[in-house]
C-alpha positions, 0 to 999 in steps of 0.5 A: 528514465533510462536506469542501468542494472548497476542503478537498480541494485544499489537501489535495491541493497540501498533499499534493503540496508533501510529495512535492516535497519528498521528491524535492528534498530526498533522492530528486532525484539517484540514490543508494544509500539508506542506514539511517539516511536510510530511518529519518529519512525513514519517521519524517518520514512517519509523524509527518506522518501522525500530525500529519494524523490529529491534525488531523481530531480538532482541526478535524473529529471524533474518529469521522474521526480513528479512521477515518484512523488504523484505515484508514492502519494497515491499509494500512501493513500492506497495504503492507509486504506488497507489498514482497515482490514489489517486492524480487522485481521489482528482482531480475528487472530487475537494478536498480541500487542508485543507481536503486532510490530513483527507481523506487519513488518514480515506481511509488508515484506512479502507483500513488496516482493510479491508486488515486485512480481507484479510490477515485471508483469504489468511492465510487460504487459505495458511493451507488448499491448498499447492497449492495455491501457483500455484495459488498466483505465477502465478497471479503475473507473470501475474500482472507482464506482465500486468504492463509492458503493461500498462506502455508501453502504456503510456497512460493518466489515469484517475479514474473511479469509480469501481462498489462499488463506483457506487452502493453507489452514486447510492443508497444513496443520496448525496450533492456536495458541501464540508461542512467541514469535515461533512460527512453527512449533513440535507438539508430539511430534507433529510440526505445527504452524503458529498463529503467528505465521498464519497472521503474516501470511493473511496480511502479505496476500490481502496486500496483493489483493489491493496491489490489484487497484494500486499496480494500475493506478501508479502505471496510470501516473508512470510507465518507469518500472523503476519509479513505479518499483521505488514508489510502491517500496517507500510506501509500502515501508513506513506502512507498520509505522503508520499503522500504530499511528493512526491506528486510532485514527481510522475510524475518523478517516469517514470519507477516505473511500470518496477520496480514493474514488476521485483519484482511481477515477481520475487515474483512470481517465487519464490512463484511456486519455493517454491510450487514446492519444497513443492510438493516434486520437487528438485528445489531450494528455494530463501532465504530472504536475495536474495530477500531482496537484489533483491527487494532493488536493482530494487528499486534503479535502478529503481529510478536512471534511472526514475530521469535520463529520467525525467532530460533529458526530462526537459533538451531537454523542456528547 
């Protein structure tokens, strides 16, 4: 889909003018976030991006409007994923129940800027070697096998720092005593980071951690940097949303890791699929509405038997 520059920053103020809002409106003075403003606020998101996509169908083509839906379903699935780990991260830096809503919502800022990095690079890298779709595909088969290990291992997680946590606490002195929403303070006369700070970075640099999985999966769905951009976005915004909504729910969510498996490994076939079709090899392609069909349907599946075992489990407790 050709966009021109003028589509791309109204897109971007447009885009800008919902976070704003977002803040003002529910996340500009610390609160605990209740039920039912978690579910007002995710439908808000989730309608806008259905309005979003129903736009590219109106004013651009039907191919772009799949694209964005297949690509925004699978990083929404992607991202639920990473709650897990950031309910791990509020856990290790003991975070105040007031202060969760506005750490979420700067870490998922910094997270979609740096994924817009991300995006520029993968995009480049797309125009300039056709075959790193090898490359892009078999990462992901890979990304795939690993989940399934990993999940059937079942093991107890627990956050560790990644190496860019490390160096910060290391370099920089910090206190770990909460101070508001302060992110620096002055104790004699030393400047002092807060946890607070420390928190919003571990949750922005783990989200681009996961970018690593997501940023291929969606060029596997689309080469539009637009549409991969305007996906990541809407799924990346109602993130601090859903995190109090389900928040409880995640532990109910036991085949989550199988489900992101079939679709990694299906983008993934479909990525060498289409690398092979464009080195010249007479294999078939898989449309968009397959994939948007495949990725909706292990979604469902996945959810249904994940509320099944979990029933079962409280049923044989009881």
């Amino acid at each position: 889909m050709d966009v021109s520059l003028t589509v791309w920053a109204l897109t971007i103020v447009g885009l800008c003018a919902l976070i704003a809002a977002d803040f003002f409106i529910g996340g500009r003075k610390p609160h605990e976030v209740s039920l039912k403003e978690a579910a007002v606020w995710t439908t808000v998101w989730i309608v806008l991006a259905g309005v979003f996509g129903l736009g590219l169908w109106l004013f651009g083509t039907g191919k772009a409007s799949g694209e964005f839906f297949a690509g925004f379903l699978t990083e929404k699935s992607l991202s639920v994923d990473n709650l897990f780990v950031f309910v791990l991260i509020m856990a290790k830096f003991a975070v105040p129940a007031i202060y969760q809503q506005r750490v979420l919502m700067v870490g998922v800022l910094i997270a979609l800027v740096l994924r817009a990095v991300f995006i520029a690079a993968g995009a480049a890298m797309i125009s300039a070697f056709s075959w790193i779709f090898f490359v892009f595909g078999a990462f992901l088969i890979w990304t795939a096998w690993k989940l399934i290990q990993e999940a059937r291992e079942d093991n107890e997680e627990e956050y560790e720092e990644n190496r860019f946590m490390k160096l910060i606490e290391r370099r920089f002195p910090s206190t770990d005593q909460y101070h508001g929403t302060k992110l620096f303070i002055v104790e004699n006369g030393k400047r002092l980071m807060t946890p607070m700070l420390i928190v919003m970075l571990a949750i922005g640099s783990t989200d681009v951690l996961f970018a690593l999985d997501s940023i291929p999966a969606i060029f596997g769905l689309t080469q539009d940097p637009y549409i991969v951009f305007t996906a990541n976005a809407f799924a990346l915004m109602g993130l601090r949303q859903l995190y109090f909504l389900i928040g409880g729910l995640l532990k109910k969510l036991v085949h989550l890791s199988y489900g992101l498996s079939v679709i990694l490994g299906f983008i993934g076939v479909k990525l060498v699929l289409h690398a092979l079709h464009e080195s010249g090899v007479p294999v078939p392609e898989i449309s968009i509405p397959v994939s948007l069909g495949v990725i909706c349907a292990v979604l469902v599946v996945t959810t249904l038997t994940s509320l099944a075992a979990t029933r079962g489990k409280k049923d044989v407790e009881v």
